[in-house]
N, C-alpha and C positions, 0 to 999 in steps of 0.2 A: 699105511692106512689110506684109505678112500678120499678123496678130496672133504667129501661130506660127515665122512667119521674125522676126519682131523680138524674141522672147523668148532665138531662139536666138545673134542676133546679140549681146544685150545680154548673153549667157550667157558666148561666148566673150571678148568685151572685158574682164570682170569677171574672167574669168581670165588673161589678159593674154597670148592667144593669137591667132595669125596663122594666118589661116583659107586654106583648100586648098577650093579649091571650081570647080562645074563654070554655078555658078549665077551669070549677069550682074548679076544684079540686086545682090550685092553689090559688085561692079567699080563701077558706077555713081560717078563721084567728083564728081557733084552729092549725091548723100546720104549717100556717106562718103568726104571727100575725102582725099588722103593729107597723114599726121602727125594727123588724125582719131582715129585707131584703131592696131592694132598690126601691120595690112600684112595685104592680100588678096592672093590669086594665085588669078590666072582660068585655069584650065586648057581650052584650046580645041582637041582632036585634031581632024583631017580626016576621020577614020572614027569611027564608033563603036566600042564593044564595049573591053574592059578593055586588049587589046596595045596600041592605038594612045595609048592613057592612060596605059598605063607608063612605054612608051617614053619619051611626053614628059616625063612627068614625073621620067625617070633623065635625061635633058638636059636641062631645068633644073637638076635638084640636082648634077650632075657639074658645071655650068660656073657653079653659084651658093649660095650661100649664106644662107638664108633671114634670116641674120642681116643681109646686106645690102641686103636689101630690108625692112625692119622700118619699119615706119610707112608701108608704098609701098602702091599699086595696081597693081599689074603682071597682065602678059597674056603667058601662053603661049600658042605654037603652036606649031606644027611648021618655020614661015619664021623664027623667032625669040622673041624675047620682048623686049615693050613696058613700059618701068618709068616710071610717072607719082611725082614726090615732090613734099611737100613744098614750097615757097619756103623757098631756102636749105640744104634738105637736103644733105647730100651723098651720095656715091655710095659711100661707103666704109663 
């Protein structure tokens, strides 16, 4: 990571916040794998520009609970959303 992307990373960890981001680079669960950290969600619309970003992101948070993905690497989209955890984690 970038000097600048790693201050910000180590910034939100230190706060013990789960990050909302549009950026791959922190999905990567070679360099933070899940139960790592305290849960990333990759937001991935089809279209650009801010509706297509709402949207998904009012379905995810209508069909989920960010406390349930807490320690996860998850991916949204518009086909769904992909939840990587932990060994042993669970789903609840």
């Amino acid at each position: 990571m970038a000097p600048l992307t790693l201050s910000f990373w180590q910034v939100v960890q230190a706060e013990g916040r789960y990050l909302v981001t549009g950026d791959k680079g922190f999905a990567d669960i070679r360099r933070n794998p899940p139960g790592a950290h305290y849960g990333v969600l990759l937001v991935r619309p089809d279209r650009d520009g801010i509706g297509p970003l709402l949207e998904l992101m009012q379905a995810v948070l209508g069909g989920y609970g960010l406390g349930t993905l807490a320690g996860c690497v998850a991916v949204a989209t518009p086909r769904g959303l992909r939840v990587r955890r932990a060994p042993g984690q669970s789903s609840t």
